[in-house]
N, C-alpha and C positions, 0 to 999 in steps of 0.2 A: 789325615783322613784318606781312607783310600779310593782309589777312582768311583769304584761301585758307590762307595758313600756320597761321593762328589757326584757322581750322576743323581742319584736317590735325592738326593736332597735341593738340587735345581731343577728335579721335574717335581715337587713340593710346593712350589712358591717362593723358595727363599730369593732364587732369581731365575730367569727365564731359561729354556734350552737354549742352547746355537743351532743354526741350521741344518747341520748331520747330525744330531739328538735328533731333531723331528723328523728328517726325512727319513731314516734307521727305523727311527720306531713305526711311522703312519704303516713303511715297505713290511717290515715282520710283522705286522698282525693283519697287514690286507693280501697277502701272498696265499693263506690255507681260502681265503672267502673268494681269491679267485679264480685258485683250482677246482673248488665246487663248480664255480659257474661255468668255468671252462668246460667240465664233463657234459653238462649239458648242450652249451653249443657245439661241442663238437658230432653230436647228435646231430642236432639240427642239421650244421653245415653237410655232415655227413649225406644225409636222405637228397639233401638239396646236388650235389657233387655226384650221386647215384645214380637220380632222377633224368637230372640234365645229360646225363648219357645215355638214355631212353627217350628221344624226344617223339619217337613213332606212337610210345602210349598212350602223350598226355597226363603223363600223371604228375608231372610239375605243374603243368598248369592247372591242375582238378587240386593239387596242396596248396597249391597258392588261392586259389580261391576261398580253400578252408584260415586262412591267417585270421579273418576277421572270431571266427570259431576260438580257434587255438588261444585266441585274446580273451575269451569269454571262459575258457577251461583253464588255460591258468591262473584266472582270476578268482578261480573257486579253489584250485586248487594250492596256491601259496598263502591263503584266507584260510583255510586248514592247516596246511603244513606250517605256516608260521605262528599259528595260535599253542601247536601243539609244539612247537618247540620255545616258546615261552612260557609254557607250562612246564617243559623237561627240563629249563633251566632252574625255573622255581622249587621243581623239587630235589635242585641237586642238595642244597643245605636246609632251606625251610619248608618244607613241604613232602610227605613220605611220598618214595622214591616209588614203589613198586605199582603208585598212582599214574603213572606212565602209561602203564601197559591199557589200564582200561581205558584211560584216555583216548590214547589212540586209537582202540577198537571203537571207541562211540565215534571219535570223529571220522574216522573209517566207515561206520554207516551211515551215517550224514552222507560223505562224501560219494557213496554206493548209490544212495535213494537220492539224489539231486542228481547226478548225470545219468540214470537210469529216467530220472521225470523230464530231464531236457530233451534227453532221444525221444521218448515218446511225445514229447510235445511236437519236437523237429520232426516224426514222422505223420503227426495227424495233423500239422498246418496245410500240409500240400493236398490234405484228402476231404479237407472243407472249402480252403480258399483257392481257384486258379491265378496261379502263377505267368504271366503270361512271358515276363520276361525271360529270355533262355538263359542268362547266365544268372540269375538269381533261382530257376528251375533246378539248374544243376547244383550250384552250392544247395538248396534244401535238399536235394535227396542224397546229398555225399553227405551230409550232418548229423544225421540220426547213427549209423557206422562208425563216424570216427568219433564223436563224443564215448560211443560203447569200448570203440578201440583202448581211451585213454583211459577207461575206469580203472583199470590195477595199475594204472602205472602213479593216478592218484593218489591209491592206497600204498605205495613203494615214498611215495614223495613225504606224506605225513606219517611215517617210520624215520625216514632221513629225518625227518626238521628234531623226532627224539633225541635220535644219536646227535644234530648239531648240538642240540639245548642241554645236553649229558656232556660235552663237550669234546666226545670223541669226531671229530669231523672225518679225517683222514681213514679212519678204521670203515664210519660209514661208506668214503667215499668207492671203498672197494668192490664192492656188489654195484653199489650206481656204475663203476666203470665197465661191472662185468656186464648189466643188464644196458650200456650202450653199445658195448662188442657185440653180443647177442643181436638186440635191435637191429643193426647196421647189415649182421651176415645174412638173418633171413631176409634181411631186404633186400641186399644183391643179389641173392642167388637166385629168389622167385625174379628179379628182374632182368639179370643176364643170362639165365639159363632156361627160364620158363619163360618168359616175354611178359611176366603179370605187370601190371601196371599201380594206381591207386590201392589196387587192394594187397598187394604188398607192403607194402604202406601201414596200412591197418593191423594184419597179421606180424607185422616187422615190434608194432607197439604189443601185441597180446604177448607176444612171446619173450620178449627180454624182460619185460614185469611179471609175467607172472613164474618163470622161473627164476625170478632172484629175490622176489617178494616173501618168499619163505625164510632166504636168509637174510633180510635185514629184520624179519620179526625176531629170528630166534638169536640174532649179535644184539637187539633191546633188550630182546628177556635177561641175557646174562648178564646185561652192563647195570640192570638194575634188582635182580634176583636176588640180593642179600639187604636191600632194604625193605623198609615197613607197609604195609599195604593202607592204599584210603580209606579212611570210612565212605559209603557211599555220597552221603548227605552233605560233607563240607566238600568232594569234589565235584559234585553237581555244578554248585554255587562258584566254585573253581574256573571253572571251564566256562560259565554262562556270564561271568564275568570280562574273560579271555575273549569269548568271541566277541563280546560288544567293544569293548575296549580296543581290542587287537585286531580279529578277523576281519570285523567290518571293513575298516578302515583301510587293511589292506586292499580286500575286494576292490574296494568304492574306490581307491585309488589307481590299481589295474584295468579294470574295468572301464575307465574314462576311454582308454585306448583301442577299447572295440568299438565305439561310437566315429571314430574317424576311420579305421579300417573298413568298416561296415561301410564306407562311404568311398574312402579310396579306391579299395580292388575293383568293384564293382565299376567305377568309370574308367578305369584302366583297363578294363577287360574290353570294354565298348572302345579302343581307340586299337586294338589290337590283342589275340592271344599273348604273342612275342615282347608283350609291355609289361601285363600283367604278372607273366613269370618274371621277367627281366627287375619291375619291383622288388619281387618279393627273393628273390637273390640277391638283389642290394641290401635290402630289409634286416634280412638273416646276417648278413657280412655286415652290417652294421651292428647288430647286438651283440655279434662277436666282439668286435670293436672297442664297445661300452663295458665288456665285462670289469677290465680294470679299472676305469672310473666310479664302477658301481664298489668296487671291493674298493676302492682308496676314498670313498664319500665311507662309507663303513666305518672304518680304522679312522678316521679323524674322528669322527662323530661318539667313539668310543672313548677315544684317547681323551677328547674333551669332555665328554661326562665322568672318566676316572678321573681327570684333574681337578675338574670343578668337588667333586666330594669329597678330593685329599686338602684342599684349598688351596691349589694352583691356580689362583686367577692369571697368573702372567702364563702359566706355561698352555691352558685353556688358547687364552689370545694366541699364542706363538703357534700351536698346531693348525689354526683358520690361518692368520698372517700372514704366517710363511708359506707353512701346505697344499693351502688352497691354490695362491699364484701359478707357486712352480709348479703344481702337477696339473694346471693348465697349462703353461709354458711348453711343458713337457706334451702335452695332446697334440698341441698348436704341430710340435716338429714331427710328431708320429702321422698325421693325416696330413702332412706335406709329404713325406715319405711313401704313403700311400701311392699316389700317384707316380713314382719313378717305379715303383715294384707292381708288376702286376701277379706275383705267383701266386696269392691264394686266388684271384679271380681264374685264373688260367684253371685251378684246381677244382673250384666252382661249378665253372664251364668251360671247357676246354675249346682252343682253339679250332678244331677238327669239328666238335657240335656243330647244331643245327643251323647254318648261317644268321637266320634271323633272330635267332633267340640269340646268340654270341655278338651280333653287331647290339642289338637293342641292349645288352647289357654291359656293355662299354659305354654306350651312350648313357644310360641313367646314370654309371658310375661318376662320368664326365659331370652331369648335370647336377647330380645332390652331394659330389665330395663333402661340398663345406658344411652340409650335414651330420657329415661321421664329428666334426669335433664340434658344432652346435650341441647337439644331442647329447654325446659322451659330456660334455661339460655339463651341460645343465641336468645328467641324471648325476652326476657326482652335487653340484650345488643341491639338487633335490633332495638325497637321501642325506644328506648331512641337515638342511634346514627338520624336515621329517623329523630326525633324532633328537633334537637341539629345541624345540616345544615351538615350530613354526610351520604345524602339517598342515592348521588350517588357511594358514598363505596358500602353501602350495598345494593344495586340493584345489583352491580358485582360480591360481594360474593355469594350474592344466586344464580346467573344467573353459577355463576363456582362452585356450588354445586351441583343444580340441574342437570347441564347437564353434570357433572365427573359420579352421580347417575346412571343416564341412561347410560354413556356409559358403566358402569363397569356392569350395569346390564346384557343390552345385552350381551357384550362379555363375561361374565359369563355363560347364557344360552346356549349358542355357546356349551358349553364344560360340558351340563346337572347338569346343578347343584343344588345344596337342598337347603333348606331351613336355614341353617346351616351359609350357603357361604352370603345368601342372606340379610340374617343379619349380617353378618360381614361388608361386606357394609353398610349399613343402618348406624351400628357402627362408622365404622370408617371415613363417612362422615360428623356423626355429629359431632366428635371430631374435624374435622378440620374445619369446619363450627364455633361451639364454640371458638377455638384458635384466628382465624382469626377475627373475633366481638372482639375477648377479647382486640386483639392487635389495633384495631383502638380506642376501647375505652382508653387505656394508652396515645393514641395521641391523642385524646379528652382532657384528665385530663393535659396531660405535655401543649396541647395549652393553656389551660384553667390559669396554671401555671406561663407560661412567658407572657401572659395576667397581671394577677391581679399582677407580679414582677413590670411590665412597668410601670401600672397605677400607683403603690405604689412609684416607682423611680421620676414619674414625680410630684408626690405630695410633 
């Protein structure tokens, strides 16, 4: 038998992988899903790195107050983008192909007439209701702009999720990389040359989406141009499907996370401008963070539903068993690491910055470290239970983290509290957040267990 066969047939079932089988494999299929995510945060970090070299305009602290926003807009917008690219998977083999394109046009207007109804909503709440708060004044009136700012970059996002579900990732990923070079340049230039502030910002999102938005339609049209077109009436049914099934639940899942931002920044802005950005700079360096965890929950979660329907019960078990340990093990040493290396924070906010914004963000970095690998672990635990038919666990734990967050937060500010206390929370919700993932994954692994005993007993 040769090696290939000898691999092929102990990822099968007949016996388990060894532990460089699983870690080989989880590494090549979570490497393209975290070069996607990468392109994005380097966006993020990007504007954040920009910003904070601009500290005279305020317009770090005017984005940072939009996070709880940005929570709410990606949550409509990867509820599209992901529905539609579970639709572009479907019709790579079953489903005619050239039913893509409309798709994506419908969800693209959806996606047009919902951020077009948010702005308007966020601009006539302030024209009926007085606001008396001033940093909640300001987040509404920065709201209504920047939800308009993101609209083509939403229709750019649910074009990607095509080309994901067509399976060209790398090809899409090319226009996303151009339209963050883009992003990033007019954002320096109006801010180092012109002195623009927030609104650079805004203009930095119009212009890298909507000139690159033409070419990820027209690399769709070609990648599905020689297949069969929908009838209208079964892809209706199609799609109305996809979002109940799919969209929703992404949403509702995202969306948990604007509920406690929405409650964060807002008390962090009251204990200092210089906390508030300093958050939301760790905030961003944290999801940087998390991208690998999020792309290695992925790849296991895959690997395990292709074994389970080749009937690899053992080699199923072997990818959670093994996988899951070490590539905590592995977080554990990288957010130890953290802390000896400060270069991307330096990069973040440079030394030279604003004194107060650069001290305050050593401090929070100090304060929530043990964050970066609560968090990162438990979105990896998350996205693998998710995949593995245990979303409605994990909709309840985050829905009873998110809103324990907020209340300890409130009843915290009640009784003036720092920054100190604020992060102790932070802390030690993620710690139970982590636990609680950790323990449904063991009853994962033990089902998984008296599964493949059964199968083995009846055979």
């Amino acid at each position: 038998m040769s090696s290939l066969d000898a691999s092929s047939a102990s990822l099968s079932g007949i016996r388990p992988p060894s532990m460089a089988q699983v870690l080989f494999k989880i590494m090549a299929l979570a490497i393209p899903f975290a070069l996607g995510a990468a392109v994005t945060s380097s966006l993020n970090l990007g504007k954040v790195a920009l910003l904070s070299r601009a500290p005279g305009t305020g317009a770090l602290h005017e984005l940072s107050l939009m996070q709880p926003s940005f929570v709410l807009i990606l949550a409509i917008m990867e509820g599209l983008a992901i529905t539609n690219q579970v639709f572009s998977a479907k019709s790579r083999n079953n489903w005619p192909r050239r039913g893509v394109l409309r798709a994506s046009r419908r969800l693209s207007i959806i996606g047009v007439g919902v951020f077009v109804a948010l702005a308007t909503v966020g601009y006539a709440v302030p024209q009926f209701i007085e606001i008396n708060d001033p940093v909640l004044a300001q987040t509404a009136e920065l709201f209504p702009l920047f939800v308009l700012s993101m609209t083509l970059f939403a229709v750019f996002d649910i074009y990607y999720g095509a080309m994901r579900g067509q399976g060209r990732i790398m090809l899409g990923l090319l226009p996303f990389a151009a339209l963050v070079v883009i992003d990033l340049a007019v954002t320096y230039v109006l801010v180092s040359q012109y002195g623009w502030g927030f609104e650079a910002v805004l203009l930095g999102n119009l212009v890298g989406a909507g000139l690159m938005l033409p070419v990820i339609m027209w690399l769709l049209k070609r990648e599905v141009a020689d297949g069969e077109e929908s009838p209208d009436q079964p892809l209706r049914i199609r799609m109305r499907q996809l979002q109940i099934g799919v969209g929703i639940p992404v949403f509702s899942s995202l969306v948990v996370g604007f509920i406690s931002a929405s409650v964060a920044f807002p008390i962090l802005a009251k204990l200092g401008q210089e906390h508030v950005s300093a958050f939301f700079v760790i905030l961003r360096y944290r999801i940087a963070f998390m991208i690998p965890a999020i792309a290695i929950g992925s790849a296991i979660a895959i690997l395990v539903n292709q074994a389970a329907e080749e009937g690899g019960d053992k080699s199923s078990l072997s990818f959670l068993s093994i996988g899951v340990p070490v590539m905590l093990v592995l977080y554990i040493g990288a957010t130890l690491g953290l802390s000896q290396w400060s270069g991307i924070l330096n990069l973040l906010v440079p030394v030279d910055a604003d004194a107060a914004l650069r001290g305050a963000t050593e401090a929070m970095f100090n304060l929530l470290l043990v964050t970066f690998f609560l968090v990162a672990g438990s979105a990896m635990l998350q996205v693998i239970l998710e995949q593995l038919g245990r979303g409605g666990q994990v909709f309840a734990i985050t829905v009873l983290i998110e809103l324990g967050t907020c209340g300890v937060l409130v009843w915290a500010m009640q009784d003036n509290t720092t920054v100190e206390r604020v992060a102790t929370v932070f802390n030690g919700f993620a710690l139970v957040g982590f636990v609680l993932f950790g323990l449904q994954m063991l009853l994962l692994i033990r089902k998984l267990k008296i599964q493949h005993e059964d199968t083995s007993d009846a055979v």
